[in-house]
C-alpha positions in Angstrom: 14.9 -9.1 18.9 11.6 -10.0 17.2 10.9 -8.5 14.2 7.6 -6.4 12.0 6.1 -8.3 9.0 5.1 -6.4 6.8 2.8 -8.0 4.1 1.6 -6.9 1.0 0.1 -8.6 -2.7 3.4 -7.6 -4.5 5.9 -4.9 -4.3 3.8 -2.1 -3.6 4.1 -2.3 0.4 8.0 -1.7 -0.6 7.2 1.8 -0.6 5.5 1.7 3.0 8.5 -0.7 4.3 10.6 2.0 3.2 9.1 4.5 4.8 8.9 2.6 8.5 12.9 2.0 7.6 13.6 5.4 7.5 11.5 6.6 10.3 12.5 3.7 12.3 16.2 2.3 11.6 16.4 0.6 14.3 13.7 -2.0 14.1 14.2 -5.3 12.5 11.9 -5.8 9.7 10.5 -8.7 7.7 8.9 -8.3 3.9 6.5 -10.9 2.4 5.4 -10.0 -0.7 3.0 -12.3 -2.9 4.7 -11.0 -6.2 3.3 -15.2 -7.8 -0.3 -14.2 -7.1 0.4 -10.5 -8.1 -1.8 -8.1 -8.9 -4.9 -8.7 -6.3 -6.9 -6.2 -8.0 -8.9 -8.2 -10.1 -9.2 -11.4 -7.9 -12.3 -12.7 -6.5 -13.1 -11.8 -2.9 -12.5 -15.9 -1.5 -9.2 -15.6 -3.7 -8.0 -12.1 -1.9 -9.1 -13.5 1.3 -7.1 -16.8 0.8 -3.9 -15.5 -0.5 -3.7 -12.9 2.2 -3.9 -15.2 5.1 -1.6 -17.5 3.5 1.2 -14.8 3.7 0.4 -13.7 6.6 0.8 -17.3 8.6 4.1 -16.9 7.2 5.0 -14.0 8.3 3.6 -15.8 12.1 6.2 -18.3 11.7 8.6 -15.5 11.8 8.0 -15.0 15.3 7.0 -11.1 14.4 5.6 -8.5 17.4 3.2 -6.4 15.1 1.6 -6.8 11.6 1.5 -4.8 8.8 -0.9 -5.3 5.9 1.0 -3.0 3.6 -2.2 -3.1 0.7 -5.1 -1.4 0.2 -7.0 -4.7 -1.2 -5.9 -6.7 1.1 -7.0 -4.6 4.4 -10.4 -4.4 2.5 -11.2 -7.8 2.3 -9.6 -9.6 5.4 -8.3 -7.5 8.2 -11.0 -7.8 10.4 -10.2 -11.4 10.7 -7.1 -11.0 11.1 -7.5 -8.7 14.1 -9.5 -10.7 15.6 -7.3 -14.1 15.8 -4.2 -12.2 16.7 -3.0 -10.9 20.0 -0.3 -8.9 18.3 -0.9 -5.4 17.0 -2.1 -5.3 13.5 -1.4 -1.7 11.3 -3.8 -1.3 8.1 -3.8 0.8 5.1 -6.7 3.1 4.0 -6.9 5.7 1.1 -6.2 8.7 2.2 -9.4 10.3 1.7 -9.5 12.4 5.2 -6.5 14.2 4.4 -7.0 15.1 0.3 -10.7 16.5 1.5 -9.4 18.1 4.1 -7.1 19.9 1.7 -9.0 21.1 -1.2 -11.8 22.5 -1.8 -12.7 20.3 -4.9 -13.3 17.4 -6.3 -10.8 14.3 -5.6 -9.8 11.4 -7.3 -9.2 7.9 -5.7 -7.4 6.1 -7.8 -7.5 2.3 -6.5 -8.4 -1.4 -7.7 -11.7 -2.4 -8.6 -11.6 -4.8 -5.5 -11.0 -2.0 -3.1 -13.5 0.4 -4.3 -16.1 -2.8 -4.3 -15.6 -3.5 -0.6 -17.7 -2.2 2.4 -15.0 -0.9 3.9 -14.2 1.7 1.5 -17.8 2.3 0.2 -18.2 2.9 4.4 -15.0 5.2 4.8 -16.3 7.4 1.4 -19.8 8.1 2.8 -19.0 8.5 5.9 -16.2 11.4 4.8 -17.8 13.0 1.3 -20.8 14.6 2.1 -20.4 16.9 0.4 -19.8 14.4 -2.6 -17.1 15.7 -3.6 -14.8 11.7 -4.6 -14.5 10.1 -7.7 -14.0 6.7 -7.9 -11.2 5.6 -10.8 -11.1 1.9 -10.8 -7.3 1.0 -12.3 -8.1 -2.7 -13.0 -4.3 -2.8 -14.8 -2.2 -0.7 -13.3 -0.8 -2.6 -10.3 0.1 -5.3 -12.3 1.4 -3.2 -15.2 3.3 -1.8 -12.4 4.9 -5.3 -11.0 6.1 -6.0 -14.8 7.5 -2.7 -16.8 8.4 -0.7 -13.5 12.2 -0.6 -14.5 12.1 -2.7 -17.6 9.1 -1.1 -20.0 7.8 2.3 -18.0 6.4 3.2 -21.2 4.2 0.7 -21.6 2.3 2.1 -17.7 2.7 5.8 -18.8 0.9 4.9 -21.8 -1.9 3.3 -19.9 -2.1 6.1 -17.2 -2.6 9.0 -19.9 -5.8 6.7 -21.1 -6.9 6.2 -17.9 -6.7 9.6 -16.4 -7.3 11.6 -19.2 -11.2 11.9 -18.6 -10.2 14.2 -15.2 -7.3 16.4 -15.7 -8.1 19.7 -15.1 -11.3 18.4 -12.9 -9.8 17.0 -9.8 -7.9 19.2 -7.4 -6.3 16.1 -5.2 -5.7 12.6 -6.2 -5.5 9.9 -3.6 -3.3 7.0 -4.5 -5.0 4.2 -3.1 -3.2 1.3 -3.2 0.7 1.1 -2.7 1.9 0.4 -5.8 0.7 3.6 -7.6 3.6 5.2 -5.1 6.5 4.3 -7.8 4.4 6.1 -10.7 3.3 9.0 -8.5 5.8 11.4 -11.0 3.7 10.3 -13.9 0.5 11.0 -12.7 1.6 14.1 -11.3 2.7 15.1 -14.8 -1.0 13.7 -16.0 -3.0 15.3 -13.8 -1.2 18.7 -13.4 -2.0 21.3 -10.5 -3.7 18.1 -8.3 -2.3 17.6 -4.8 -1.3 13.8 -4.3 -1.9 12.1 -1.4 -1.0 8.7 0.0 -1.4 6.6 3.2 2.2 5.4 4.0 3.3 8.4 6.2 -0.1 8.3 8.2 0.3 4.4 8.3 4.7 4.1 9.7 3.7 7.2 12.2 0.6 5.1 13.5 2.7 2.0 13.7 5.6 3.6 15.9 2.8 5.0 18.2 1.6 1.4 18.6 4.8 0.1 19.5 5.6 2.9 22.0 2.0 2.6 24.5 2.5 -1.1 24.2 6.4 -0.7 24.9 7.8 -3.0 22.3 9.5 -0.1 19.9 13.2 -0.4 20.1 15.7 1.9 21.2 17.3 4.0 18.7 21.0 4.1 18.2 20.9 0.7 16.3 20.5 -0.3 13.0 18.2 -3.0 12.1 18.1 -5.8 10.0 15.4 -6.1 7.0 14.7 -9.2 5.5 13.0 -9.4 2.0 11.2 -12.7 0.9 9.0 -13.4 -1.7 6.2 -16.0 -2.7 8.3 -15.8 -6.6 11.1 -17.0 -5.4 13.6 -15.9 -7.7 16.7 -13.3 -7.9 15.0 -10.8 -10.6 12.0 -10.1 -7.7 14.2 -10.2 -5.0 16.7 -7.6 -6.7 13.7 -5.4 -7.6 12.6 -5.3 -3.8 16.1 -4.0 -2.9 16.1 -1.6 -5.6 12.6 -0.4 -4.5 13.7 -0.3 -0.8 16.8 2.0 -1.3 15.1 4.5 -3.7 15.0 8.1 -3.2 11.8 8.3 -4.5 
């Protein structure tokens, strides 16, 4: 049975991998995340670019029957060529603008990395959605990789930086759109910050897509099975490794 790669810059695509486990069980899964290179936020387009197709052609040599690009960044700057050198299906990630708009009635917050908010893609996606221009762009330059560090072992240190960062719009956003996968693990503390917003995510939008895709093209498995999940990392050490586990059996 071949298997879905899932690739993202660090841990955050955890947090979509665990979401595709839960609505699909019975699918064998693959995880490469690029936790040495970690966070891509700040990283020059070339070096994005780069690092992305390098763990990707890994996850090829796995033999895998669809892609995921489980981060925000990284769909921004090279899907497009990845699509169009692969005959297998390839699933993306995309702030969840469309929904939080659709929702409110006021203004909404994208939280995401510089890098994302920089590329056409997004710049596209936003004007092509906010006519009303209703989005505000919050660049997080840190936060990912405060996020890859203190998680579990210092979460003060990434609650202290999200009440700086989001202090200038509490009380003016009515949604906030977490776009990029790692801000899933802190979603309770920005909740907390920005109190009364809706948040919203792509990861349930992004697993449902995927097992559409692999039902018209007839590759989904059967259910009644339990898959196997296989978690590798370009840090190849047991603290990152343990940390993906934990991430992947959450509740959150």
């Amino acid at each position: 049975m071949k298997k879905i790669g899932f690739f993202d810059s660090g841990i955050g695509g955890i947090s979509v991998l665990r979401d595709a486990v839960r609505l699909m069980p019975e699918e064998n899964y693959i995880y490469y995340g690029d936790t040495a290179n970690a966070p891509y936020g700040g990283r020059s387009k070339k070096e994005i670019y780069d690092l992305t197709m390098e763990g990707v052609n890994y996850l090829l040599s796995q033999d895998i029957k669809a892609l995921v690009i489980a981060c925000n960044t990284a769909t921004s700057v090279a899907v497009g060529d990845i699509r169009k050198d692969l005959s297998i299906p390839v699933i993306s990630m995309e702030p969840a603008i469309k929904p939080a708009l659709e929702n409110v009635s006021g203004k909404v917050l994208v939280m995401a990395t510089p890098a994302t908010l920089a590329q056409e893609r997004y710049i596209r996606l936003a004007e092509a959605l906010d006519s009303q221009h209703r989005v505000i762009n919050c660049p997080c330059e840190h936060l990912a990789g405060l996020i890859e560090k203190n998680l579990y072992d210092n979460p003060s240190v990434i609650a202290d930086y999200l009440r700086q960062l989001l202090a200038p719009y509490a009380g003016k956003a009515e949604a906030v759109v977490l776009g990029c996968t790692h801000y899933i693990f802190v979603k309770g503390a920005i909740a907390g910050i920005m109190k009364g917003a809706r948040l919203f995510d792509g990861n349930a939008g992004t697993v449902a897509h995927l097992k559409d895709v692999l039902t018209a093209q007839g590759i989904k498995e059967p259910g009644g099975r339990k898959g196997t999940i296989i978690l590798n990392s370009s840090s190849d050490d047991q603290y990152t490794l343990k940390m993906y586990s934990r991430l992947l059996s959450a509740e959150q």
